[in-house]
N, C-alpha and C positions, 0 to 999 in steps of 0.2 A: 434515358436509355443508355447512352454513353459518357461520360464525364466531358464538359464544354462545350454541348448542343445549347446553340440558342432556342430561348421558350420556343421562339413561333416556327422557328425551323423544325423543332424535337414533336410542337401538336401538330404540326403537318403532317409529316415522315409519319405520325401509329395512324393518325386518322386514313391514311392510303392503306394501313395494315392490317388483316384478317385471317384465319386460319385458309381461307382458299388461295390465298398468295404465297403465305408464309408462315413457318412456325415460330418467326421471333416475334416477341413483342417488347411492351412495356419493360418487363423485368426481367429480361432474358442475360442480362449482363449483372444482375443485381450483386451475385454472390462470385461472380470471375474475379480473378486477379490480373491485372493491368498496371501499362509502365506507359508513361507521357513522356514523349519527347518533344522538343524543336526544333526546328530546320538545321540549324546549327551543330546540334548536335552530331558529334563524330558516331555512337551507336548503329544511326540509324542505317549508315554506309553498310554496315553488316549484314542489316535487314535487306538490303538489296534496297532499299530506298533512299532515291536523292531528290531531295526538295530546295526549291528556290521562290524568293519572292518575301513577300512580309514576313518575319518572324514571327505574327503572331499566331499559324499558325502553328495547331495542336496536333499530334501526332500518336495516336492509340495504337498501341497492341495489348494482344493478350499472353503472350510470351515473349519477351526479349530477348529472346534466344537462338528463334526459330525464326529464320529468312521467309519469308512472302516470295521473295522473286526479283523481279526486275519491274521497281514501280518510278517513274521519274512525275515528281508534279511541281508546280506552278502557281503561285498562290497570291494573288494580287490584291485579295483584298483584306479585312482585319475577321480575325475570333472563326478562321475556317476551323474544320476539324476532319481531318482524314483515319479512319477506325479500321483497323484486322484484327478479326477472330482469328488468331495462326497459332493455336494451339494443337492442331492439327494439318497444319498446311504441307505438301508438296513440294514447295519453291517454284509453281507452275504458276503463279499471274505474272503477267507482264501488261502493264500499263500506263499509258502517256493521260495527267489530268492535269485539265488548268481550271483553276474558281477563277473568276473574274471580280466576282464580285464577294459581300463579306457575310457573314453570319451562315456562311453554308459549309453541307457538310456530305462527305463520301462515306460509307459503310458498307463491307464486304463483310457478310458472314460468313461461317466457315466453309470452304471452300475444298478443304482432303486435298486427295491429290487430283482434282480436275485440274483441267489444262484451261484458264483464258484468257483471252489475249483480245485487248482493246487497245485498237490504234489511238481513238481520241476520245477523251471524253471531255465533256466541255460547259461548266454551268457558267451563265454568260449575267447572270444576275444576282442578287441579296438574296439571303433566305431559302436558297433552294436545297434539294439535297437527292442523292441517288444511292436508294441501298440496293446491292446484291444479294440475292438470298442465297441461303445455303445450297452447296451438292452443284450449283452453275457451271455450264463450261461454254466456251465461246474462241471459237477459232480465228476469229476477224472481224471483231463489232465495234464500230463508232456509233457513240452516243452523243446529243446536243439539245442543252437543256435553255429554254425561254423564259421570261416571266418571273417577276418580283414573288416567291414562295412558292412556286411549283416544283416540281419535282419528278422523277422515276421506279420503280419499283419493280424490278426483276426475280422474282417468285423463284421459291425452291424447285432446283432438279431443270432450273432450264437449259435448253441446248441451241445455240446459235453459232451460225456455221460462216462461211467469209464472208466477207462484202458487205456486213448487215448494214445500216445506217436507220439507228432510231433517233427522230426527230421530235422533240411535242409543239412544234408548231409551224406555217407554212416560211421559215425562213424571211427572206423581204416579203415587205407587203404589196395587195395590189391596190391600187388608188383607182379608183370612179373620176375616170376624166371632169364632168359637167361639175360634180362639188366638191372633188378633192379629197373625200374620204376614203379611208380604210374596208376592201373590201377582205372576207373573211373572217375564222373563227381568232378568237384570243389565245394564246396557251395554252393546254390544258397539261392536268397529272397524266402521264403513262402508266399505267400498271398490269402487267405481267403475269397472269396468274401461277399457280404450282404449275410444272411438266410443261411446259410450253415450247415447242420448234419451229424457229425460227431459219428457214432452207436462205441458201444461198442469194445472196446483194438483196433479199427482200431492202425494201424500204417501208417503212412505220414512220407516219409524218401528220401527228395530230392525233394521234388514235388514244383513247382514253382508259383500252380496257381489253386485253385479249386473254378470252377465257379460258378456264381449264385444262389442259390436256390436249389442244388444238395444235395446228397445224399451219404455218401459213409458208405456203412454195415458192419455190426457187424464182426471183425478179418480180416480185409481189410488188405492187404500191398498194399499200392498208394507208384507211382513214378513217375516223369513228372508231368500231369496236367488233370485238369478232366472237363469235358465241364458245361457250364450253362446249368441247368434244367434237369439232367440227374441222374440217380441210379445205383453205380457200387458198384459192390465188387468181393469177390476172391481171390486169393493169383495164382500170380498177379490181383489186382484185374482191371474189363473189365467193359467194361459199358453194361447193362443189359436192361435199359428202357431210353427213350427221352423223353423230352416234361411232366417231372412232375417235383413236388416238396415237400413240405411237412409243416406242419401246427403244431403249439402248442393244437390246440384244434382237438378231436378226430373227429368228424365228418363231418369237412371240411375247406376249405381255408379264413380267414376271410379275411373282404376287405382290414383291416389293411394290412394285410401279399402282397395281391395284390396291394399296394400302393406302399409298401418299395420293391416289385420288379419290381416296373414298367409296371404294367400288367394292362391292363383296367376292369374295373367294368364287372361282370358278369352278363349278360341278365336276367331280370327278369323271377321267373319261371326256 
């Protein structure tokens, strides 16, 4: 997909990828022009990016020209690979990332001139990797990723607002006094579908799959998966309405937004 994805990381990353997420896939970068950098490199200052930590690693754009913004990461372990489409960029992400661990990999797709801004983002294991899809904006989301090849996947046109905090997994564990085991689920992939909104400090913490065009409100705890076109919230939060969605512009659904969900044209009148 992008020049220095590890195998298992790169069949991870397409297997979470579908046209209801995202429009990139396999060959989406096939025929782009791109420039690799290193941490070291003096360039990357101009892009607005400053990296620290192993050299090894790789640092993708698709224009060297063009500033992403204000991205600082952290890279502690070997053969990571941090990727921006900014061939069209804003200079609007701003982002704090640390890999922990090595063969993993960041991916922002093109992004225009939306605005996001991640306090932390955080893959804490091997093999992991977390793309952004295209048209995303995000006014205040921390991300934290678990598990040896797991991953995230942030679907085209999403919109998440402050406070968010996505997790894929319950943080520390709880242990079964009597045997001393592990209780709860393991890691899982997050995945994002297209148009998705995310209201204010929701929390997402284990959740596998929030569908299309949905809705999840303001101080939400999600867990599991949340259906296309639906409005939940709550702590647990429940699904509340079917059969809607939701729009950047205030007083109704543009056709654009019903294209990128697959929805037909609305009746004149």
């Amino acid at each position: 997909m992008v020049p220095g994805l590890h195998a298992e990381t790169e069949a991870s990353l397409l297997a979470a990828l579908d046209p209801a997420v995202t429009a990139l896939g396999a060959n989406s970068y096939d025929d782009c022009p791109i420039a690799l950098f290193a941490p070291g490199d003096g360039e990357i200052r101009a892009l607005g990016i400053e990296a620290k930590g192993d050299p090894g690693l790789t640092i993708v754009v698709t224009d060297p020209e063009r500033p992403v913004g204000r991205v600082q990461v952290s890279s502690w372990g070997h053969d990571n690979v941090l990727f921006f489409d900014n061939r069209s960029a804003g200079g609007q992400l701003y982002a704090n990332i640390r890999m922990l661990g090595s063969d993993a990999a960041v991916l922002f797709g093109a992004i225009g001139n939306a605005y996001v801004s991640l306090g932390d983002v955080f893959l804490r294991s091997d093999r992991q990797f977390l793309l952004w899809g295209e048209g995303g904006s995000a006014v205040g989301c921390s991300m934290e990723i678990e598990g040896t090849g797991q991953g995230m996947v942030i679907g085209d046109d999403a919109l998440i607002s402050a406070g968010v905090w996505i997790r894929n997994h319950d943080m520390h564990a709880m242990h079964d006094i009597a045997t001393g085991r592990r209780i709860g689920r393991d890691p899982v992939n997050t995945i994002l579908e297209r148009h998705v909104w995310l209201g204010q400090d929701a929390l997402l913490q284990g959740v596998t799959r929030v569908g299309m065009g949905s809705i999840v409100g303001a101080r939400a705890l999600v867990k599991g998966s949340v259906p296309r076109f639906a409005a939940v919230a709550g702590v647990p939060a429940r699904v509340l309405r079917e059969g809607v969605s939701w729009g950047r512009e205030t007083y109704g659904m543009t056709e654009a937004e019903r294209v990128l969900l697959g929805l037909p044209p609305l009746a004149d009148g």
